[in-house]
C-alpha positions in Angstrom: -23.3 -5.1 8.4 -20.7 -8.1 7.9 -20.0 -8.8 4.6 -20.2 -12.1 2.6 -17.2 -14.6 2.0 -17.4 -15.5 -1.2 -15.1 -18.4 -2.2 -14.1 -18.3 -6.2 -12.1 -21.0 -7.8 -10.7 -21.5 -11.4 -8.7 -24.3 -13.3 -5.8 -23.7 -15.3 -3.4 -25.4 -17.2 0.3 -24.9 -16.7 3.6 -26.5 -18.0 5.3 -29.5 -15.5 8.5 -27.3 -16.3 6.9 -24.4 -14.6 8.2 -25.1 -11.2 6.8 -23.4 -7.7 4.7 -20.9 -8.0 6.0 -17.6 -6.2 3.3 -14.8 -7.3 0.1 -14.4 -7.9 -1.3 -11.2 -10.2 -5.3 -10.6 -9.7 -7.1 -8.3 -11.9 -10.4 -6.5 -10.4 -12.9 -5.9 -13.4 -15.6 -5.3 -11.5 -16.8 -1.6 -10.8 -15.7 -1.9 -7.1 -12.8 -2.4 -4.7 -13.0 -6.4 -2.9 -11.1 -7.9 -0.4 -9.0 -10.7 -1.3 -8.3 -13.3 2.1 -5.8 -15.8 0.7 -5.4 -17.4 -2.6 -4.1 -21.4 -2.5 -2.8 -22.7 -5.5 -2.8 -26.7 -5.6 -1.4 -29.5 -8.2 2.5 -29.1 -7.7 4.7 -31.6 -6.7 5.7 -29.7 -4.0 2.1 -29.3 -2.3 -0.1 -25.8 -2.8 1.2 -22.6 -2.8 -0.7 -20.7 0.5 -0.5 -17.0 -0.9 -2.0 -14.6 2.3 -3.3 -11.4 0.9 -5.4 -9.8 3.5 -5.1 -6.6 1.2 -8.0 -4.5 -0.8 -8.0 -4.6 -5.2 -9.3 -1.7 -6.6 -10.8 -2.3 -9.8 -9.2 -1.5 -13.4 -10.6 2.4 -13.3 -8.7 3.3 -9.9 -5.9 0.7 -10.4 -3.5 1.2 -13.3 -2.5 -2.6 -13.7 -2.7 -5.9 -11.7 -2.2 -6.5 -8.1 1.0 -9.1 -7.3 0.5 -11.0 -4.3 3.5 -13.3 -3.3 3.7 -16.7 -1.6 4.7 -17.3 2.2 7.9 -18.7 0.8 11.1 -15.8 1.8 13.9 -15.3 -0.4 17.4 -13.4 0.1 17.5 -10.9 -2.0 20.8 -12.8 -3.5 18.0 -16.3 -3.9 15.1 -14.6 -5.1 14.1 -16.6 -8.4 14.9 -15.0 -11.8 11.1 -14.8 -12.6 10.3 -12.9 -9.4 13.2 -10.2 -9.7 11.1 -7.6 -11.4 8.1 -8.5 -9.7 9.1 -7.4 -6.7 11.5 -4.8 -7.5 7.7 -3.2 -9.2 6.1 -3.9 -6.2 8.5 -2.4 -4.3 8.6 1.0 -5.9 5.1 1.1 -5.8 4.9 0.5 -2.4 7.7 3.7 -1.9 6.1 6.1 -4.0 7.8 8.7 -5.9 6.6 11.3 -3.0 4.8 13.6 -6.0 1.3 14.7 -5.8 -1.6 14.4 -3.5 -2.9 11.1 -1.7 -5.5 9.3 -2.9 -7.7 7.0 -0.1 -6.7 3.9 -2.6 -3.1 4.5 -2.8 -0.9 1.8 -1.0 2.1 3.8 -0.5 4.1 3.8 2.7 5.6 7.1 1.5 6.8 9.3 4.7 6.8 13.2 5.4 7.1 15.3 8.1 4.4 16.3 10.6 3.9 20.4 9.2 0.1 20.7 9.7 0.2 21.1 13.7 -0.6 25.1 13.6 -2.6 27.1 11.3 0.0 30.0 10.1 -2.5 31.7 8.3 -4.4 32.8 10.7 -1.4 34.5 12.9 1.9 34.3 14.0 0.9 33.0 17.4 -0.8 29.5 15.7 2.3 28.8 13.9 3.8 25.4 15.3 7.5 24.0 14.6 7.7 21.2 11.7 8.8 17.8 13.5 11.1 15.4 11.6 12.9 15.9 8.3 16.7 15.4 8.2 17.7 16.6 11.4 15.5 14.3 13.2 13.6 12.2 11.2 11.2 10.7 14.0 8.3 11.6 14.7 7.0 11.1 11.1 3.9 10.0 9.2 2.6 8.8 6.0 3.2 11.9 3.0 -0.6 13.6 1.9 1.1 15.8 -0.6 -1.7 18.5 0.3 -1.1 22.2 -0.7 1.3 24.4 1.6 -0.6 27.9 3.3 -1.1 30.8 1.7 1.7 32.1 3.7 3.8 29.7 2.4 4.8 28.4 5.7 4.8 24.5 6.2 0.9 23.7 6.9 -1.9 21.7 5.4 -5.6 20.7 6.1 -5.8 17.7 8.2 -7.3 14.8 6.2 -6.3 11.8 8.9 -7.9 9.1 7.1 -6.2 9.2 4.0 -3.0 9.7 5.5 -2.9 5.7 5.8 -3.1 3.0 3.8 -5.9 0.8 3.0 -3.8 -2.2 3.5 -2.1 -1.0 6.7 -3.2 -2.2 10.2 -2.4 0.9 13.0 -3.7 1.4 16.7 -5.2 4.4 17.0 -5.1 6.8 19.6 -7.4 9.3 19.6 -7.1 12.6 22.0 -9.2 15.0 23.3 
């Protein structure tokens, strides 16, 4: 089943003293997630601001404020406007996590762990497997579920693959059997 493009578009007013556009916040109100292409923002001087997205918005209920989407445009950290600063010092620390609690399917966070759930500890000595990564040697690694340790206490958790990745992230996957 493909889905439809649906195209919306909105007027607004804003001051000539504004200057380039270099975000754009969108709000999801309705009761599900959407899928947000691109967003072009035309009037300026300068020409429209192209803003790709390519990225899911959950809506208000799963979502605890408003997505930020920034333009094409690149900025040294050093350059970056005053009125983007914060923007993307948020987005950025929501993007990291705080590597608390258990993974959610919506969650956008590229927050890494180790890999501790290839054995099954609980049922014997025998299916316990080493942990790869951590400090030592951080490779291998994958994104952080923050599912419960074993009974045993040893470094294990139920495999939930899919929500080990972001929504938003794009990954080749190999599957082996």
């Amino acid at each position: 089943m493909k889905a439809e493009k649906v195209v919306y578009t909105a007027e607004f007013t804003v001051d000539a003293s504004f200057g380039e556009p270099g975000a754009v916040t969108v709000l999801n109100r309705h009761t599900r997630e959407f899928f947000v292409e691109s967003i072009v923002v035309e009037g300026f001087p300068s020409g429209p601001a192209h803003v790709t997205c390519h990225s899911w918005v959950q809506p208000t209920h799963v979502a605890r404020g408003p997505r930020v989407f920034f333009t094409n445009k690149p900025f040294l950290p050093s350059e970056t406007p005053p009125g983007l600063r914060e923007l993307r010092r948020q987005e950025l620390g929501d993007l990291r996590g705080d590597g608390e609690g258990e993974r959610a399917t919506t969650d956008r966070v590229y927050d890494y762990d180790v890999y501790n759930d290839l054995g099954h500890p609980d049922k014997g000595a025998e299916f316990a497997r080493p942990v790869l990564g951590g400090e030592q040697m951080p490779y291998p690694r994958r994104m952080r579920t923050g599912r419960p340790k074993t009974v045993t206490g040893k470094p294990y958790s139920l495999s939930m693959f899919c929500s080990s990745i972001p929504p938003t992230a794009t990954v080749p996957f190999l599957f082996l059997t």
